[in-house]
Residue frames as qw, qx, qy, qz and C-alpha x, y, z in Angstrom:
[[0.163, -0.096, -0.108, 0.976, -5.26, -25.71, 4.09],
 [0.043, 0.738, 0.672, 0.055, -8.76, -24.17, 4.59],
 [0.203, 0.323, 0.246, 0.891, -8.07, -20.86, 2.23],
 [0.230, -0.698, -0.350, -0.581, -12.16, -19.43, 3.38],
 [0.625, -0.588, -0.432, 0.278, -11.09, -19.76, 7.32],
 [0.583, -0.409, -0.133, 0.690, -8.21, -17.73, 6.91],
 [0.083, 0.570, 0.373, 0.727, -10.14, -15.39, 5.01],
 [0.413, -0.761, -0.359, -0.349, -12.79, -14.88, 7.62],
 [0.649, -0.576, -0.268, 0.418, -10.34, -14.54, 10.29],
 [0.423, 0.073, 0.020, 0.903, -8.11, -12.28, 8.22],
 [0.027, -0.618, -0.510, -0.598, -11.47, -10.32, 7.38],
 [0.674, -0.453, -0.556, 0.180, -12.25, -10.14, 10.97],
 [0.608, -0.226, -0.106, 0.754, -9.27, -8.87, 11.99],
 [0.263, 0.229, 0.225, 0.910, -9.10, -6.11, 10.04],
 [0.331, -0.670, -0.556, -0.365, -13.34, -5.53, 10.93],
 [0.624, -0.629, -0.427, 0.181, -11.96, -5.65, 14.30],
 [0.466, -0.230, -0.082, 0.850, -9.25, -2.79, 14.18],
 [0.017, 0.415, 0.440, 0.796, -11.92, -0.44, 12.08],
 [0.470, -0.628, -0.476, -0.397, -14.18, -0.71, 14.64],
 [0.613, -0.508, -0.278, 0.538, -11.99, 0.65, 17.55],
 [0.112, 0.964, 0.058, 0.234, -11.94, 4.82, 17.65],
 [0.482, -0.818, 0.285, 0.135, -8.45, 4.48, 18.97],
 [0.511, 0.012, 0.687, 0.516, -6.77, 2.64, 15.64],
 [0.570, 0.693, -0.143, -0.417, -6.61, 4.29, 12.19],
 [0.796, 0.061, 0.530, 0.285, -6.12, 1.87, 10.00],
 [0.208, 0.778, -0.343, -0.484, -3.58, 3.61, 7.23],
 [0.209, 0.621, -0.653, -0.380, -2.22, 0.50, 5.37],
 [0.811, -0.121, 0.572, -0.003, -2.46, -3.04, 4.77],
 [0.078, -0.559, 0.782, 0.263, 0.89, -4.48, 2.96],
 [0.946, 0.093, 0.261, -0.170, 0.19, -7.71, 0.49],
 [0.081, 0.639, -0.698, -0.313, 3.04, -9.47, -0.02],
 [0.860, 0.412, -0.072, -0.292, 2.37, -12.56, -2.58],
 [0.115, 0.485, -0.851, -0.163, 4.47, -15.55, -4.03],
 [0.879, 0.282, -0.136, -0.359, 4.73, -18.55, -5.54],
 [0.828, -0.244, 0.455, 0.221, 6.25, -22.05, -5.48],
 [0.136, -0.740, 0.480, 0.451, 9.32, -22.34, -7.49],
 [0.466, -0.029, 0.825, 0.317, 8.06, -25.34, -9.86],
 [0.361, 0.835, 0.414, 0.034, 7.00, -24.23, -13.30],
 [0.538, 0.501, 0.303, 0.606, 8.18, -21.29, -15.30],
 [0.229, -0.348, -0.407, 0.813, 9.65, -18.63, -13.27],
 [0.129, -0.233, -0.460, -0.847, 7.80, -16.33, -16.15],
 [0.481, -0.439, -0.610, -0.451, 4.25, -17.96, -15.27],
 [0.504, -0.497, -0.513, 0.486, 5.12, -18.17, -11.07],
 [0.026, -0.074, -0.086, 0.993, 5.57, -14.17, -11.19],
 [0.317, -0.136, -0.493, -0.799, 2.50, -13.92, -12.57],
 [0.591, -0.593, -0.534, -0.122, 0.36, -16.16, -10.47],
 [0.425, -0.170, -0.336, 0.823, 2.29, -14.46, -7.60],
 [0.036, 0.067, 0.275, 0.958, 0.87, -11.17, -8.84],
 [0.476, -0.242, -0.709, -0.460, -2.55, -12.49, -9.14],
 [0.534, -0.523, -0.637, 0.189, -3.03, -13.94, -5.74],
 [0.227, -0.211, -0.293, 0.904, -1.95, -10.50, -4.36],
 [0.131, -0.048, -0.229, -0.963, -4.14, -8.97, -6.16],
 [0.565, -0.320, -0.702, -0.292, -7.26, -11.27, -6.07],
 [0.480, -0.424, -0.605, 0.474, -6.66, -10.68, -2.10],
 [0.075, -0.207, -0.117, 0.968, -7.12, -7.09, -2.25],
 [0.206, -0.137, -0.438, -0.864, -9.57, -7.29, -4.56],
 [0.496, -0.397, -0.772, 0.024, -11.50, -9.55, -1.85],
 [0.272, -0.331, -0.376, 0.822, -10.33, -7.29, 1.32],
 [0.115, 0.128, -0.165, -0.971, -11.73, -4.17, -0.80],
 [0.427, -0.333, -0.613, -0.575, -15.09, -5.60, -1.50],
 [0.482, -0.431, -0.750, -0.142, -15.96, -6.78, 1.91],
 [0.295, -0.598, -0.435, 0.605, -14.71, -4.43, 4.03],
 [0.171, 0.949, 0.164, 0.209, -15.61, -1.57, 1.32],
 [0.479, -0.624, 0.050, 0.616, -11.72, -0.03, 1.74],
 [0.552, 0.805, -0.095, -0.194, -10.26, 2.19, -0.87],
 [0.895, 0.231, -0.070, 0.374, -7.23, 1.14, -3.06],
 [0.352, 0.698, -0.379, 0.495, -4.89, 3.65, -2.02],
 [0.650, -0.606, 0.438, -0.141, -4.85, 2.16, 1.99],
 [0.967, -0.045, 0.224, 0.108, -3.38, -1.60, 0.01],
 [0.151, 0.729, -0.635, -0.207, 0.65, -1.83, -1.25],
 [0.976, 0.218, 0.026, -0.009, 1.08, -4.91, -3.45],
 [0.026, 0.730, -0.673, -0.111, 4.26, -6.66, -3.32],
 [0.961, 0.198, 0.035, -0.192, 5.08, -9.82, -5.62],
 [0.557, -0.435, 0.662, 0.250, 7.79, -12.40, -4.44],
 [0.718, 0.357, -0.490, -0.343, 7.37, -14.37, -7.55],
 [0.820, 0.035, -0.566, 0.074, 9.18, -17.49, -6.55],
 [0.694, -0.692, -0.051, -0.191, 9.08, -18.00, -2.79],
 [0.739, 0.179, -0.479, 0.438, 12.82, -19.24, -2.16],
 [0.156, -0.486, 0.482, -0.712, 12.69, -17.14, 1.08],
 [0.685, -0.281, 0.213, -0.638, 9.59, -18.54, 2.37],
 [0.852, 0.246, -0.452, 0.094, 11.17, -22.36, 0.75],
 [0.350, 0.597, -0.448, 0.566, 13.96, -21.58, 2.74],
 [0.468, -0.290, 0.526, -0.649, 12.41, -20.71, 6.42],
 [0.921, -0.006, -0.012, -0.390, 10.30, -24.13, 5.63],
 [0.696, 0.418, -0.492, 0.314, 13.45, -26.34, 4.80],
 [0.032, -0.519, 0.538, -0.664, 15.44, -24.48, 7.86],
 [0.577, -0.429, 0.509, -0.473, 12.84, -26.73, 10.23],
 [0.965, 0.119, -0.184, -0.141, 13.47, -30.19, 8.68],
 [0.641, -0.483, 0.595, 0.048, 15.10, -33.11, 9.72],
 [0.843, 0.522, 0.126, -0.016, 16.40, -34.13, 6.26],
 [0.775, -0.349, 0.206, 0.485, 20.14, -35.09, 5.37],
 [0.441, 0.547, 0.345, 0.622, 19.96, -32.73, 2.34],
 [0.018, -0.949, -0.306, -0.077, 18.77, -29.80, 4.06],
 [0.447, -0.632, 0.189, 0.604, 21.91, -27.97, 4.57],
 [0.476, 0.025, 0.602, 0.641, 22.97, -28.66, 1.18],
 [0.024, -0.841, -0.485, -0.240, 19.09, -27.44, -0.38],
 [0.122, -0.923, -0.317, 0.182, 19.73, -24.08, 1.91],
 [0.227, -0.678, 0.145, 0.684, 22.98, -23.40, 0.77],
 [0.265, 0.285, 0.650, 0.652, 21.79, -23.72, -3.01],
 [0.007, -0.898, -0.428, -0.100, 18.88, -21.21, -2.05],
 [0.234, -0.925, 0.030, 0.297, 21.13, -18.57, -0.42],
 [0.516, -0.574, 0.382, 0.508, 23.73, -19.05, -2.31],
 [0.352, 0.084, 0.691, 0.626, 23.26, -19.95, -6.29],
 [0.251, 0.305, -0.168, -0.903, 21.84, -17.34, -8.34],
 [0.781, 0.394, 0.373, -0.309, 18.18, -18.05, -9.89],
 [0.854, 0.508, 0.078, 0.083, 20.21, -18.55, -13.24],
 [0.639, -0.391, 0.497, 0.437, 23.75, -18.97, -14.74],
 [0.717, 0.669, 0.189, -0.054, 24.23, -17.61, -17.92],
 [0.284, -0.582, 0.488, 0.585, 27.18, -17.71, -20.31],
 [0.088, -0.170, 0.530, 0.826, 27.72, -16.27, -23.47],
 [0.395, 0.158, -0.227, -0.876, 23.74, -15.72, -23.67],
 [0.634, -0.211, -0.714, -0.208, 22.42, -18.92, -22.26],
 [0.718, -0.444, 0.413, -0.342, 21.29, -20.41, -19.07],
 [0.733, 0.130, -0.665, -0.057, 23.09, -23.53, -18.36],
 [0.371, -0.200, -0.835, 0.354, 22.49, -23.49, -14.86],
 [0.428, -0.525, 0.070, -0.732, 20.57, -22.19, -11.34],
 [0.421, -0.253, 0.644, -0.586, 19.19, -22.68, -8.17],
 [0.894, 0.012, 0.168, -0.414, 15.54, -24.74, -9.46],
 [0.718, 0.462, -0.518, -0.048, 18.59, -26.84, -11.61],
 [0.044, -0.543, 0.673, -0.501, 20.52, -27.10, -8.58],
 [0.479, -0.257, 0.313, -0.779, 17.70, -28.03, -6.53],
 [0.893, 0.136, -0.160, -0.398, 15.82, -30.50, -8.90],
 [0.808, 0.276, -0.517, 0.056, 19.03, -32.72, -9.12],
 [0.312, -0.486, 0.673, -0.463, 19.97, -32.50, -5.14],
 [0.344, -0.259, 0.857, -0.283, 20.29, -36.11, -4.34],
 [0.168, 0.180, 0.959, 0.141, 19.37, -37.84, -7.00],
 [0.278, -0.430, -0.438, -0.739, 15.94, -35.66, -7.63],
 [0.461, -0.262, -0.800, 0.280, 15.06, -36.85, -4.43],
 [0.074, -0.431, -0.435, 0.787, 14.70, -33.48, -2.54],
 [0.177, 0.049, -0.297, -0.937, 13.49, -31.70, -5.18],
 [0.621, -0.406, -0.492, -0.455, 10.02, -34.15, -5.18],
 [0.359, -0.474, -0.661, 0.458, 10.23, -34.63, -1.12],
 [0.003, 0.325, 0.101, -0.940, 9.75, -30.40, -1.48],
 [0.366, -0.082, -0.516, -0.770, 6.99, -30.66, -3.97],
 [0.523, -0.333, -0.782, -0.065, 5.33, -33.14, -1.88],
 [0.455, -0.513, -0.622, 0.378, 5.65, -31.17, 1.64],
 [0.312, -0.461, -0.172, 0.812, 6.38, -27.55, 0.76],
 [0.164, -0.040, 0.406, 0.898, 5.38, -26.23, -2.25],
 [0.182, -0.681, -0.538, -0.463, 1.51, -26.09, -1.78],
 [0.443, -0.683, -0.455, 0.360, 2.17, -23.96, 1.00],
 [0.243, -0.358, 0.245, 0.867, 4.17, -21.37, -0.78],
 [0.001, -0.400, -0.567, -0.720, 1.73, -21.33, -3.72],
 [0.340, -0.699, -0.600, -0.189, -0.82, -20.07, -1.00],
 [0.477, -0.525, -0.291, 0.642, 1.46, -17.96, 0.95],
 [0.138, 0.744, 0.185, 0.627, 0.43, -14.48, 1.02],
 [0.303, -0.354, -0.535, 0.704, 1.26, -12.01, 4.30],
 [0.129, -0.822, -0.348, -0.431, -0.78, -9.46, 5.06],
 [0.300, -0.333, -0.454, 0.770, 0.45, -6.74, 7.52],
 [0.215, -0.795, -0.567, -0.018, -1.43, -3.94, 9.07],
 [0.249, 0.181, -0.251, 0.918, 0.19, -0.53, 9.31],
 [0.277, -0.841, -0.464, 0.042, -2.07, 1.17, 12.20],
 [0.077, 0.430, -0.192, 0.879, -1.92, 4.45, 13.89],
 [0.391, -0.471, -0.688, 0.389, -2.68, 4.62, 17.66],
 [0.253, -0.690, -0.114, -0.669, -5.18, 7.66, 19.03],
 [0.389, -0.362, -0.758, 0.379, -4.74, 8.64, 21.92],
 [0.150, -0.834, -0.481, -0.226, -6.95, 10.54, 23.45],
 [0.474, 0.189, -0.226, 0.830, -5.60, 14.20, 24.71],
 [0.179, -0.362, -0.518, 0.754, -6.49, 16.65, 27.36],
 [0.250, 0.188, -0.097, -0.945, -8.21, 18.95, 25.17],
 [0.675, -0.192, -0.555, -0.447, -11.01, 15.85, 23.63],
 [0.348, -0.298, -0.830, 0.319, -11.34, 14.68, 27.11],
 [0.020, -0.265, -0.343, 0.901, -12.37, 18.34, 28.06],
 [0.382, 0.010, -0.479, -0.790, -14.42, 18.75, 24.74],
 [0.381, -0.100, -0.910, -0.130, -15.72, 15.60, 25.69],
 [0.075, -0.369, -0.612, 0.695, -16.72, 16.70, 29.56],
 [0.131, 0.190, -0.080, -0.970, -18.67, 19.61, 27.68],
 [0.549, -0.134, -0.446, -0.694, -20.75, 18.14, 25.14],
 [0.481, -0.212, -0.830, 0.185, -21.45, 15.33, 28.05],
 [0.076, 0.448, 0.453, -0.767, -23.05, 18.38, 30.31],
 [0.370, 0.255, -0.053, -0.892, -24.84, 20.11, 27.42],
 [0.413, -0.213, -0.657, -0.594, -26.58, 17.14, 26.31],
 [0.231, -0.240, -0.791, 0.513, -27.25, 16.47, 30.13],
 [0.113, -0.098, 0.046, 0.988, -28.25, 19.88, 30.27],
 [0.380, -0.038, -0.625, -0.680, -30.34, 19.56, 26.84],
 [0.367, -0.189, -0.806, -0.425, -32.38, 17.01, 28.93],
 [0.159, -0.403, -0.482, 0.762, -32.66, 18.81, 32.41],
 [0.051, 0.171, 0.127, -0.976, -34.53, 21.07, 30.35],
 [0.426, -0.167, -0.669, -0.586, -36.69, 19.49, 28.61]]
């Protein structure tokens, strides 16, 4: 995964919608998250982080202010797990998607955990899926941030097309006289 490409393109992008007098750019949405291995505690948290660390990047280079950016931390990706899973060809994967959509991150009784989904997960077939997903899916979720754009379209209206006609004679005008 080459993290500075999809900077500069994301950067880009955004350069490229600022610099069009017919887009106001009013928002841009970071939504954050993290692979489920590790300590759901510590995955919120980097979650959190990488959203933020992206904004704090976005806001330096294109000089935006903080009220255009809305942070929003998945902690543990099991959506984005999920859609990834959903295109394998693995004999587990049914099983793996209905432990994601279906078992609750935890199981508690009488004031414990004694189960969940990552439990669920880890011991699908033997442990088997649980490292074939660490191996093919989970550095993509630790890097998966979205970024949407909320725009506003200008269009131009009879009355700045007229304004427009004006100052176009008077600077015409301005140089007929000179």
């Amino acid at each position: 995964m080459n993290n500075a490409a999809s900077l500069e393109r994301l950067k880009e992008g955004i350069r490229g919608m600022e610099g069009n007098p017919n887009i106001v750019l009013q928002r841009i949405k970071i939504l954050s998250g993290a692979s489920p291995e590790g300590a759901t505690s510590l995955n919120k948290r980097l979650a959190r982080r990488r959203g933020e660390r992206l904004r704090d990047y976005l806001r330096e280079k294109l000089i935006l202010p903080d009220s255009i950016f809305v942070l929003s931390s998945l902690g543990e990706d099991w959506q984005g797990l999920a859609q990834e899973l959903a295109k394998e060809n693995v004999p587990w994967k049914d099983k793996a998607l209905n432990i994601i959509e279906n078992t609750p991150v935890w199981i508690v009784k009488n004031g414990k955990v004694v189960d969940g989904r990552k439990r669920r997960l880890q011991n699908l077939n033997g442990g088997k899926a649980w490292n074939y997903m660490l191996a093919n899916h989970f550095e993509t979720l630790r890097s998966g941030t979205v970024v949407v754009c909320e725009i506003r379209h200008i269009q131009p209206t009879d009355q700045s097309a007229v304004i427009l006609q004006i100052l176009s004679r008077h600077l015409l005008l301005s140089r007929v006289a000179k």
